[in-house]
C-alpha positions as MATLAB code, in Angstrom:
seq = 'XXXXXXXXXXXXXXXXXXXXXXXXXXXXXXXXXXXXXXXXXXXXXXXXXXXXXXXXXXXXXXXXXXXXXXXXXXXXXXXXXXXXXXXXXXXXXXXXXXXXXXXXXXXXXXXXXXXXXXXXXXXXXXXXXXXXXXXXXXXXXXXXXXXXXXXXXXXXXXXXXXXXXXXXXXXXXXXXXXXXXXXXXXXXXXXXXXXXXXXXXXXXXXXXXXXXXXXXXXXXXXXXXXXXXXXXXXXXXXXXXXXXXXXXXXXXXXXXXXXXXXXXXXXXXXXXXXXXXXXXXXXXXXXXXXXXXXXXXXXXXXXXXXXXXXXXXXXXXXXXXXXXXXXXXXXXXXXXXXXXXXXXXXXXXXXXXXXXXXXXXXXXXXXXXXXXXXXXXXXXXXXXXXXXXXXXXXXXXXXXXXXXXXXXXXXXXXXXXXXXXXXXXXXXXXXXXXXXXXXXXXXXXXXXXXXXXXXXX';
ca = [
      24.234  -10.394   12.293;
      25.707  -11.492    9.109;
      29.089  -10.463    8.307;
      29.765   -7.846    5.175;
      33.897   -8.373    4.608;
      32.734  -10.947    1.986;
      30.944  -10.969   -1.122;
      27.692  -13.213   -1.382;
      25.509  -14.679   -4.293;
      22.478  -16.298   -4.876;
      19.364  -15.938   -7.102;
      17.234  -13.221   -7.478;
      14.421  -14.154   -9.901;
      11.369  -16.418   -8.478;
      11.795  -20.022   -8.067;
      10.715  -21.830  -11.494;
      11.266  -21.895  -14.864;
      11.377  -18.707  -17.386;
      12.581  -16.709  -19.973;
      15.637  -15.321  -17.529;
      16.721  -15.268  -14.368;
      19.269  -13.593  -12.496;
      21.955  -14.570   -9.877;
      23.254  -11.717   -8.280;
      26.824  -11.333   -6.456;
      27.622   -8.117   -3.982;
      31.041   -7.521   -2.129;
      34.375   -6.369   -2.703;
      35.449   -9.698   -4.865;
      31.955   -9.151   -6.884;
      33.938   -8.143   -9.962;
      36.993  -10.594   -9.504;
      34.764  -13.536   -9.185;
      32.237  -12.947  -11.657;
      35.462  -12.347  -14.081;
      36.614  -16.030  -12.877;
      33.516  -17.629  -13.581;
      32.990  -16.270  -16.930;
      37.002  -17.184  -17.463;
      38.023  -13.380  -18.417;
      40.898  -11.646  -18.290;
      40.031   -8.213  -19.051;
      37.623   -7.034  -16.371;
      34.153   -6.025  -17.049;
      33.236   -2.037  -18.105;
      31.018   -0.935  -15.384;
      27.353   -0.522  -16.518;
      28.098   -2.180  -20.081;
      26.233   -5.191  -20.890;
      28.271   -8.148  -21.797;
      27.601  -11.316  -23.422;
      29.694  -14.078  -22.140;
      30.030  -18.033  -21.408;
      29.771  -18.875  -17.575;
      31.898  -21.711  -16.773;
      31.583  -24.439  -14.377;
      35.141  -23.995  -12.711;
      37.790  -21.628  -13.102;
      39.941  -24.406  -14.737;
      41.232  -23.399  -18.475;
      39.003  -27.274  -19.387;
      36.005  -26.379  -17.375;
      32.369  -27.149  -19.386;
      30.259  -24.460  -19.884;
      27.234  -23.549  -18.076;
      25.391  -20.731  -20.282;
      25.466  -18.100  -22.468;
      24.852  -14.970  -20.134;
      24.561  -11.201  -20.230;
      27.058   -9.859  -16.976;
      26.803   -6.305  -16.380;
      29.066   -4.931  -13.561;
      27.556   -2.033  -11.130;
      30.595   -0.623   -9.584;
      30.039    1.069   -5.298;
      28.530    2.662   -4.376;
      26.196    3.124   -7.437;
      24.399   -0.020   -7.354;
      21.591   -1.824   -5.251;
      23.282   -3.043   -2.078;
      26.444    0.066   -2.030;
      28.906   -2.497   -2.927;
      30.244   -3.476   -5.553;
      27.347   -5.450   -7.562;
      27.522   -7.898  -10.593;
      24.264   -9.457  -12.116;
      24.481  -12.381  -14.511;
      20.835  -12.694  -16.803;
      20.740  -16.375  -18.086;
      18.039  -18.665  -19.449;
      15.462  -19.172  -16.485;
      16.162  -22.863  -15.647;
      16.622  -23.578  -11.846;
      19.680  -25.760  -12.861;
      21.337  -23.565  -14.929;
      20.893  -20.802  -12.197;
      21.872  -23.235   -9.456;
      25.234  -24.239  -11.135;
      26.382  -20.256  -11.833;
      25.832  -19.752   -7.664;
      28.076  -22.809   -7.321;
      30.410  -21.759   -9.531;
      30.815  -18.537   -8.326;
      30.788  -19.964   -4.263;
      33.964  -22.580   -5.506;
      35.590  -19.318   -6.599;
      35.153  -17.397   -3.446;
      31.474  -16.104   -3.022;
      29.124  -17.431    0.062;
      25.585  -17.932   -0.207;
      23.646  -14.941    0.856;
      21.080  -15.355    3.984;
      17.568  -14.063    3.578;
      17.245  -10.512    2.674;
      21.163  -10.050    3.062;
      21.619   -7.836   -0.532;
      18.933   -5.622    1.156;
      20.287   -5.374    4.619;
      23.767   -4.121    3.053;
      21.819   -2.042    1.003;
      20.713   -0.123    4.410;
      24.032   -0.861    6.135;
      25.629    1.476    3.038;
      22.852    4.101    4.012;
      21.203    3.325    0.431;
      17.951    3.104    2.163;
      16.867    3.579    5.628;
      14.582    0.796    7.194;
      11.377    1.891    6.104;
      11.996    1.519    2.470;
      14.310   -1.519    2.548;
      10.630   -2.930    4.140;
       8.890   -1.439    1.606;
      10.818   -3.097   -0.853;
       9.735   -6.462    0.563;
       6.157   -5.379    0.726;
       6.056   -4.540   -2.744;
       7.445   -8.031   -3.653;
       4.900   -9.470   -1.883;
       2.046   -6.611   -3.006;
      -1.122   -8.938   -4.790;
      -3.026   -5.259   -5.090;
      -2.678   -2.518   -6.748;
      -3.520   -0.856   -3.343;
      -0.724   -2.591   -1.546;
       1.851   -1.758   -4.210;
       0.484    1.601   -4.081;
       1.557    2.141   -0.333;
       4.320    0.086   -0.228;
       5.562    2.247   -3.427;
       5.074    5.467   -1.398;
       7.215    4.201    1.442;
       9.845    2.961   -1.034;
       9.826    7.108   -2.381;
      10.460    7.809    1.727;
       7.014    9.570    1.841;
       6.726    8.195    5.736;
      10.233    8.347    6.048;
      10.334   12.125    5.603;
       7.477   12.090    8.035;
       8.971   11.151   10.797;
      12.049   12.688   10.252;
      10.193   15.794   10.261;
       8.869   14.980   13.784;
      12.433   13.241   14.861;
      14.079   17.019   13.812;
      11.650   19.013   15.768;
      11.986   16.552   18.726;
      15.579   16.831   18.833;
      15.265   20.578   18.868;
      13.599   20.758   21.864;
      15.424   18.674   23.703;
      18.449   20.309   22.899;
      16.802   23.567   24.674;
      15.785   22.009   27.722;
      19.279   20.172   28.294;
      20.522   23.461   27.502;
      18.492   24.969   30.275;
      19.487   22.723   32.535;
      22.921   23.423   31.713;
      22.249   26.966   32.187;
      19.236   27.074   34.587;
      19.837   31.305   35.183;
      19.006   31.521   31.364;
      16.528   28.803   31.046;
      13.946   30.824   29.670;
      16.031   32.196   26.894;
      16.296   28.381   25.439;
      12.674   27.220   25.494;
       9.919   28.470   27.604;
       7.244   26.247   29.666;
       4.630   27.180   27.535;
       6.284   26.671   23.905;
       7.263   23.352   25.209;
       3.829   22.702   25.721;
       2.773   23.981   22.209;
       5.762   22.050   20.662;
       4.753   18.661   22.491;
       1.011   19.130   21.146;
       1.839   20.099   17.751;
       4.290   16.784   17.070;
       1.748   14.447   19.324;
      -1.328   15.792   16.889;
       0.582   14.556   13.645;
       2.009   11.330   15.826;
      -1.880   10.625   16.191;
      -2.548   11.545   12.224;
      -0.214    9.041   11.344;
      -1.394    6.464   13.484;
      -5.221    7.169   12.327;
      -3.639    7.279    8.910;
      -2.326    3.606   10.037;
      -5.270    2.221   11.403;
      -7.368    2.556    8.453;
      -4.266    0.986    5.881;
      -3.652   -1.952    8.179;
      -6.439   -3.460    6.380;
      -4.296   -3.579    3.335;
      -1.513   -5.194    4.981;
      -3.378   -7.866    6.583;
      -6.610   -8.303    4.264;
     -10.247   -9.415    4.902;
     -12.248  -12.796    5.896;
     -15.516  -12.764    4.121;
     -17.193  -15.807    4.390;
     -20.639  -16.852    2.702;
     -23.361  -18.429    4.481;
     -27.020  -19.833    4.321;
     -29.183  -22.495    3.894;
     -28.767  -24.812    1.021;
     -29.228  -24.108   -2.795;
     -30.030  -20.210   -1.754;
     -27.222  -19.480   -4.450;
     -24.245  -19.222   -2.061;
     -21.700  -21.054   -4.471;
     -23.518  -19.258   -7.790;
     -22.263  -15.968   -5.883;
     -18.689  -17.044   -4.739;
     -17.880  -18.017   -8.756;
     -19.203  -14.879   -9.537;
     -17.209  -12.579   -7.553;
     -14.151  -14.788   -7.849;
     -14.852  -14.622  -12.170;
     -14.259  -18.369  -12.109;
     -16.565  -21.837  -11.666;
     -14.171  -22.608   -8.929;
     -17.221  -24.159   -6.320;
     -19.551  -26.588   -7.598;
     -23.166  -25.641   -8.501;
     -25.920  -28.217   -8.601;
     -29.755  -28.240   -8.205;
     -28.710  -30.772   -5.607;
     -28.882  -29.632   -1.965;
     -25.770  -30.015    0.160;
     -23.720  -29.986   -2.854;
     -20.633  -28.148   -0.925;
     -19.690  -30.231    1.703;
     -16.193  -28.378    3.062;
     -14.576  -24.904    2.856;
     -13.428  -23.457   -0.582;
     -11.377  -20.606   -0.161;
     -10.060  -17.876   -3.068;
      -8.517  -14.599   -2.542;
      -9.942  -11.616   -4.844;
      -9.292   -8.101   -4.875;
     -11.857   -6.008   -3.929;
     -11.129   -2.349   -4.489;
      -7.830   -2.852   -3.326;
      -8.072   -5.365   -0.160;
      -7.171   -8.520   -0.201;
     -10.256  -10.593    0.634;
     -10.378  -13.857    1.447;
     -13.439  -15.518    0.292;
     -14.879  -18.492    1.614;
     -17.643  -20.588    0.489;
     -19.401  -22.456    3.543;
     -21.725  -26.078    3.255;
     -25.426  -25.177    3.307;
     -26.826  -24.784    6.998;
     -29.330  -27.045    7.689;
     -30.387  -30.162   10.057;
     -28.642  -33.236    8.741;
     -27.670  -36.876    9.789;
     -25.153  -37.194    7.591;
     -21.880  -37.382    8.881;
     -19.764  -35.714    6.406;
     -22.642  -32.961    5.641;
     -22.484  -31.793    9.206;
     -19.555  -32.018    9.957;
     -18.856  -29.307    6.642;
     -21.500  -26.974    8.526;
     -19.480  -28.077   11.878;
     -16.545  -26.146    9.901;
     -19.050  -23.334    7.749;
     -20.291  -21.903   11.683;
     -16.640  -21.824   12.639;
     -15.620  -19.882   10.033;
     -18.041  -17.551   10.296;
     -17.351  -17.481   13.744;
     -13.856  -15.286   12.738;
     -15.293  -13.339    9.563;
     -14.249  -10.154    9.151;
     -17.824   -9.974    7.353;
     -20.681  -12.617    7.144;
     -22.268  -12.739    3.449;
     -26.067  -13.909    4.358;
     -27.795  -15.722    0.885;
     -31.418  -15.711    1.086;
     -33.411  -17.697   -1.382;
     -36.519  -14.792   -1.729;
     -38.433  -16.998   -3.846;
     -39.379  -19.160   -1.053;
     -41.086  -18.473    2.301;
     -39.050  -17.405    4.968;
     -38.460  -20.578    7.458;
     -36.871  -21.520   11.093;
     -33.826  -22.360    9.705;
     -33.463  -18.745    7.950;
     -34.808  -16.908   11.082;
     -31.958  -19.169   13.131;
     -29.330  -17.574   11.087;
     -30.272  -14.239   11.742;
     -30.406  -15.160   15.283;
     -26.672  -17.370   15.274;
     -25.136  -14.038   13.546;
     -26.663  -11.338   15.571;
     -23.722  -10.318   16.623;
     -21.276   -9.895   13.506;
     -20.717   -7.590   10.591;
     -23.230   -9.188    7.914;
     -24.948   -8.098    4.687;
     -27.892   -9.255    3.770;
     -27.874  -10.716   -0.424;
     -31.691  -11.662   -1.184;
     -31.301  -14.142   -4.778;
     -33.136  -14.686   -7.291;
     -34.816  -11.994   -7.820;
     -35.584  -13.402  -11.229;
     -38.221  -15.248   -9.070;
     -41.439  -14.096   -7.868;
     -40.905  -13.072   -3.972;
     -42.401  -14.739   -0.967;
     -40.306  -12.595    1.253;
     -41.955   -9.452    3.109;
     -40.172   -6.284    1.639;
     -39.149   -4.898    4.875;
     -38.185   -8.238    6.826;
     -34.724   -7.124    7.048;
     -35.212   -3.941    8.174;
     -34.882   -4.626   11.427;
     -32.279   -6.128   11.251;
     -28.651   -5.037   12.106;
     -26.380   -5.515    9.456;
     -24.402   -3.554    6.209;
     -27.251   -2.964    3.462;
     -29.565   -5.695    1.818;
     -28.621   -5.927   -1.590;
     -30.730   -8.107   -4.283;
     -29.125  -10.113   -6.766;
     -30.366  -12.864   -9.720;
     -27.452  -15.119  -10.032;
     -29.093  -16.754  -12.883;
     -29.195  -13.217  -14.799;
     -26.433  -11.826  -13.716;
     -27.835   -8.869  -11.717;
     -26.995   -7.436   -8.786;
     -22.908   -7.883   -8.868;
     -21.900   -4.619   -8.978;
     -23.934   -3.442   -6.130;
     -22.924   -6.343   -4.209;
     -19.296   -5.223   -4.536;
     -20.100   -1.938   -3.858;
     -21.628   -2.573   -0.393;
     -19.382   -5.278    0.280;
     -16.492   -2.879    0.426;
     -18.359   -0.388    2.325;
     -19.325   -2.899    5.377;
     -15.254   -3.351    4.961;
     -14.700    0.267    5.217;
     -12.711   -0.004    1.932;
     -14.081    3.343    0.943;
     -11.945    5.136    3.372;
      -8.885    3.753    1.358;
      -9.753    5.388   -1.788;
     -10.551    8.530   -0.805;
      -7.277    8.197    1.758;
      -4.060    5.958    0.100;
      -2.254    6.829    3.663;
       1.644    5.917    3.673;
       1.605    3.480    6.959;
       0.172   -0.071    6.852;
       3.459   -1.606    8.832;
       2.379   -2.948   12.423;
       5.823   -2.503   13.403;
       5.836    0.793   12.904;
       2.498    1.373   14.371;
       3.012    0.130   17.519;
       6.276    2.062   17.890;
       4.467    5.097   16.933;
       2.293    4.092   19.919;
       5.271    3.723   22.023;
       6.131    7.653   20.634;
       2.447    8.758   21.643;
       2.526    7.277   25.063;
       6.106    9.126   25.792;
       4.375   12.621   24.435;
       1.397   12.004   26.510;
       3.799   11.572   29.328;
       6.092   14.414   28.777;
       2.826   16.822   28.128;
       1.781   15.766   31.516;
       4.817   16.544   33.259;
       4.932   19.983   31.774;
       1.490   20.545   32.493;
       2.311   18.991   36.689;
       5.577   21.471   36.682;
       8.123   18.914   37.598;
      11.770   19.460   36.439;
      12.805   19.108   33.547;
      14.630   16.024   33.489;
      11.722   13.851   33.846;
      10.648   16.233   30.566;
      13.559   15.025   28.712;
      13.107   11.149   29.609;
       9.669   11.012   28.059;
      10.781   13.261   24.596;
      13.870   10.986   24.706;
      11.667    7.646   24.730;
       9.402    9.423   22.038;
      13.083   10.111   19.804;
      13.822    6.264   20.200;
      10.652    5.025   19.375;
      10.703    7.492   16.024;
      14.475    6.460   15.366;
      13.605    2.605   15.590;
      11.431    3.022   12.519;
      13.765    4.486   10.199;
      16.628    2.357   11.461;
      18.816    5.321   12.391;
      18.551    3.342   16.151;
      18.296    0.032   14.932;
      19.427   -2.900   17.007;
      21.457   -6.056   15.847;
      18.338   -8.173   16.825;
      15.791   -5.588   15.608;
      17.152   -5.619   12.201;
      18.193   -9.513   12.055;
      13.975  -10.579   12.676;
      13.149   -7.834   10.218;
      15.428   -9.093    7.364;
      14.971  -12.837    8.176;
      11.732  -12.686    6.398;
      12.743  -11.349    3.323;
      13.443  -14.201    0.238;
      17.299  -15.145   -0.413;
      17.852  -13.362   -3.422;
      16.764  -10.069   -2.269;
];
């Protein structure tokens, strides 16, 4: 683990140039340094803005970096607990770059990844939970995702589990006690409100996994990749949900040749979308090699996007599709409906898939009710009528872990063993709760969990 006797710095702003960026310094010599580097005397009022020079060294000669504005956050009301000062310069990399050396030449060391936040939970500013949900909301590219990662940050799971930790604890308290006190066992907890107890915290335990399942989705985002025979308007259809020409669309068949790949939101998940080379027999090397690459992908969709051209007959090389992606989640698009159709109205029908949906990509029609079914064959739906609180795998499986123990204990209750092998399984199901919040967090648990956050934060 890192050590916290010292004070760190480094930038917290993105990487690039901007209007203003930040370098941050937390520790006990926060103020003391940040006074050295902007060569004052007097130190700085806490929570008071002040404009100052930053200086390259602490020597009375040294060149001046910038012009900054230092404000001083004194412990334990600041981000990380600690003392906390935050210079806001002009956003060039260098300028930032040569404040964090100045300030390390006076005493400060480079923070580690995700240090500021890890003291920030070693001061018992945050529990584990929200310091993650901090870094998921960094990292948030939906409104969705921020959404959940916001409600973690306001300890909506947090409380949660607590909730179940508390009642946990309770009733393990009562059966040590009766084993303590085995003459007045039944005066701490009876067999039969164990029982009750053990179902009541496994039903929300499964809630909150169910509640889990569904948000993972967010988390992890969606493969949806577009497929079908050439010039059938596949590429058309990617620019259009995308809202940019971003593939190339020619009369020419065979136009797209490899993968092209954009992420969109759609109603909140991130979706990968990829446009695929037109399936069809070829000698050309490069051409089938792209379709080589179009199958594969479709091979790991999440969803398959089937383009139909229903202004010509329906061939062997269409009717091979449906055959190759029997199998996966599909939807069916029939284009150009601008077109007079050579397609028999119910040759889909029988097919398995998400909806048909008809579309003119020429006209414009048919968007909005491609969206709509494409996040229903994603089961996006169930996210807006359900915003959940738990998308972290982390703590899903150890809410697993939690059910497993219940399960366990409920069966030993239910077999009338004693009550020690009762109080092995609750206890498992009380460290498996614990190691979400961090109130039982080990030195390795909390080093891969912080590793992964960016330096400044």
């Amino acid at each position: 683990m890192y050590s916290t006797d010292d004070t760190i710095v480094a930038i917290a702003t993105p990487v690039g140039h901007g209007g203003i960026g930040i370098v941050r310094l937390s520790g006990s010599q926060a103020l003391d340094i940040a006074c050295s580097v902007l060569h004052r005397k007097k130190p700085l009022q806490a929570r008071h803005a002040t404009l100052a020079r930053a200086f390259q060294s602490r020597d009375a000669d040294s060149s001046a970096i910038d012009q900054v504005l230092a404000i001083y956050f004194k412990s334990p009301a600041s981000y990380t607990g600690e003392d906390v000062v935050e210079f806001s310069a002009h956003g060039s990399p260098i300028i930032l770059e040569r404040i964090v050396t100045a300030a390390i030449d006076t005493g400060a060391r480079l923070a580690e990844p995700g240090e500021f936040t890890l003291r920030a939970f070693l001061s018992g500013r945050f529990d584990l939970v929200q310091a993650e949900a901090i870094a998921d909301l960094v990292e948030a590219v939906t409104p969705a995702q921020a959404r959940v990662a916001f409600d973690q940050l306001e300890g909506t799971l947090t409380t949660a589990i607590t909730e179940l930790d508390t009642e946990l604890f309770d009733l393990v308290s009562r059966l040590e006690a009766s084993l303590d006190f085995p003459e007045e066992r039944y005066h701490f907890v009876s067999r039969s409100t164990t029982t009750a107890k053990i179902q009541s915290i496994t039903e929300r335990v499964e809630a909150l996994l169910a509640d889990g399942s569904r948000n993972r989705v967010l988390r992890e985002g969606r493969q949806v990749v577009i497929l079908g025979k050439p010039n059938t308007g596949k590429s058309s259809l990617f620019n259009r949900l995308i809202g940019t020409d971003r593939a190339i669309v020619t009369t020419m068949a065979g136009t797209t040749r490899d993968l092209v790949t954009e992420t969109i939101d759609l109603n909140g998940i991130p979706v990968r979308l990829v446009d695929t080379a037109g399936i069809r027999p070829s000698d050309n090397l490069v051409e089938v090699e792209g379709i080589a690459r179009s199958r594969k992908a479709g091979e790991v969709a999440d969803l398959l996007v089937l383009v139909f051209d229903r202004s010509r007959p329906i061939d062997q090389a269409d009717e091979s599709l449906l055959q190759e992606t029997a199998n996966a989640r599909r939807l069916f698009v029939l284009n150009k409906t601008d077109l007079p159709s050579f397609w028999p109205a119910d040759r889909l029908n029988a097919e398995e898939g998400r909806g048909v949906v008809e579309t003119s990509m020429s006209k414009q029609v048919g968007m909005d009710q491609l969206r709509t079914a494409m996040v229903r064959a994603l089961d996006g739906d169930e996210l807006q009528r359900d915003s959940g609180s738990i998308s972290n795998v982390r703590h899903l499986e150890l809410l697993k872990l939690a059910l497993k123990s219940l399960n366990q204990g409920a069966q030993s209750v239910a077999e009338g063993v004693s009550e020690e092998f009762i109080l092995a399984d609750l206890r498992g199901a009380r460290t498996a709760l614990e190691e979400i919040t961090g109130a039982r967090a080990p030195d390795d648990l909390l080093h891969h969990i912080f590793q992964h956050f960016c330096i400044g934060k």
